[in-house]
N, C-alpha and C positions, 0 to 999 in steps of 0.2 A: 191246904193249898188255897192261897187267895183264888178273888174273885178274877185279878187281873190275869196272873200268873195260869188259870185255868183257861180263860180269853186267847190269853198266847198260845198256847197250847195246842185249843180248837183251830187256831190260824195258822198254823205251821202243817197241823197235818190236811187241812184245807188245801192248802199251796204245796203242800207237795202231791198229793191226789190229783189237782190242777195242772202241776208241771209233766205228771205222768200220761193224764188225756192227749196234752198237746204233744208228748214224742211220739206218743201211739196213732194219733189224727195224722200225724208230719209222715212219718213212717209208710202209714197205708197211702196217704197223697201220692211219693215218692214212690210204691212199690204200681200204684198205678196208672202214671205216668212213664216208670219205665217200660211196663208191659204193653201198653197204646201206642207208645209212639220210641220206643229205643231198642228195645228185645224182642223178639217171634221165638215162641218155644214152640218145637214142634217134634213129634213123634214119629219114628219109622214104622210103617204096617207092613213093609214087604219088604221083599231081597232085589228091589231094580235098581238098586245104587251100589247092591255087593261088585266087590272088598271093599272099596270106598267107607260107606252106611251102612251097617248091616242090622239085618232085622230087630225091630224092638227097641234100637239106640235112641235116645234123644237130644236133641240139639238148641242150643241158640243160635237165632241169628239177628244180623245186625240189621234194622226197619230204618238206619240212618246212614246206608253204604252205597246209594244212589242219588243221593239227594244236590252231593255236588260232583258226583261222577256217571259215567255210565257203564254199565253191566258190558262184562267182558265177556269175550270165548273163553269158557274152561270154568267160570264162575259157577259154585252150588245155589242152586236159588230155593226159595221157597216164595211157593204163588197160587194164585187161584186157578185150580184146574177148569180149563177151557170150557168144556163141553159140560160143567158142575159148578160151577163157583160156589156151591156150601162146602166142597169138599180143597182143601191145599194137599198142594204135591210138593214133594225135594226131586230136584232134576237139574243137570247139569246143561249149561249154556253151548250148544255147538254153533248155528249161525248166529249173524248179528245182521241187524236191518239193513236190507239193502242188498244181501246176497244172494245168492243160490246155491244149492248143497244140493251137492250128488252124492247118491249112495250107490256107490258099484263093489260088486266083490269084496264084502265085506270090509272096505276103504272108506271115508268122506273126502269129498272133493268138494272148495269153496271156491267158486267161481269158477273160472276156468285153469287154473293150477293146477298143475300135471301132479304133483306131490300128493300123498295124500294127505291128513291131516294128522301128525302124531298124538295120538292116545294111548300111553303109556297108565293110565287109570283103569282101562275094558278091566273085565273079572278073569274072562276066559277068550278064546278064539271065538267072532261072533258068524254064528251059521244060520240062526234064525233070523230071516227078513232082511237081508242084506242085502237086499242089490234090487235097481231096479227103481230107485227112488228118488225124485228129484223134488226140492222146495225152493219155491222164490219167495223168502220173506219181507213179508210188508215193511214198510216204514215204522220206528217206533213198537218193532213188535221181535222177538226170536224165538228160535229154535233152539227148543231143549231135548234131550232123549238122556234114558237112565245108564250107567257103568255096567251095570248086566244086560247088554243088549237083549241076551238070550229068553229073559227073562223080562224086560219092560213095558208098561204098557206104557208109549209114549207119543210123542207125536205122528210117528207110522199109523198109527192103527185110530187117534184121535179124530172126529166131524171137524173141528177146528184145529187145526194145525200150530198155531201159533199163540206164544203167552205176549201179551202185550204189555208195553214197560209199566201202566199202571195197574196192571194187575199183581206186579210183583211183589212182594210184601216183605222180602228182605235178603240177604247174603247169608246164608249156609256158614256159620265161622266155628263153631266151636260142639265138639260134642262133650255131655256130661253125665251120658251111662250110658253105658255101664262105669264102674269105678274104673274098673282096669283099663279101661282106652279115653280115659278124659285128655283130651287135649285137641288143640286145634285143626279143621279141615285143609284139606286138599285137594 
């Protein structure tokens, strides 16, 4: 082998050694930028979302699902729990700023609406801590409680009552285990 032909050689696999760093560099960029600022991956530790989420499942959510809208009634969220901010919770959105929610006889009442609020999500008939409870949510802030009433530890029982919209850290969308229930929330 010439001396050239040896030259080329070392340059070729130089440059592709080269070309491998920068997919690998590009790659993790992109895998942490998705994770800061596009995805929330977050872990279920309890049964306060069953049927919904049930223990142990893990989810993504979308950290880009507020930014040109706002958080609705019935929205899954993931946020920093009030009274802990080291620790996030998944909890579902019942008021929205500006209202008041009443809880009587196992019913939610938003404002003064004779109806109650249809929740076609509960797990079971709710008899723990039902009634008896009223919230007026602040501006820029709501009321969340878990699909297992019976079972939640939620804003009933919370020092601080309310998640505020910058504490929220994204939209509940897709669970991705277990295998057998991969697909999107509700």
């Amino acid at each position: 082998m010439s001396k050239n032909e040896k030259k080329k050689e070392e340059t070729g696999v130089f440059e592709e050694v080269f070309s491998w760093i920068v997919v690998i560099v590009l790659a993790i960029a992109l895998a942490a930028v998705l994770k800061n600022f596009v995805i929330i991956n977050a872990n279920i530790p309890s049964g306060s979302m069953e049927n919904t989420i049930m223990t142990d499942d893990r989810l993504f959510g979308n950290r880009l699902a507020y930014v040109f809208g706002e958080p609705e009634r019935g929205d899954i969220i993931i946020f920093k729990y009030p009274d802990d901010e080291t620790e996030n919770y998944v909890k579902r959105i019942i008021g929205l700023p500006g209202e008041t929610v009443r809880v009587k006889d196992a019913k939610i009442y938003i404002d003064d609406n004779e109806e109650p609020l249809e929740e076609s999500y509960l797990k079971e008939e709710w008899v723990v801590d039902n009634d008896g409870f009223v919230f007026k949510v602040p501006e820029n802030s709501y009321l969340v409680m878990g699909d297992n009433r019976n079972n939640s530890w939620d804003a009933r029982y919370w020092t601080n009552e309310y998640v505020s919209k910058d504490k929220i850290l994204g939209k509940a969308v897709f669970r991705y285990f277990p295998f057998n229930t991969i697909g999107l929330l509700e």
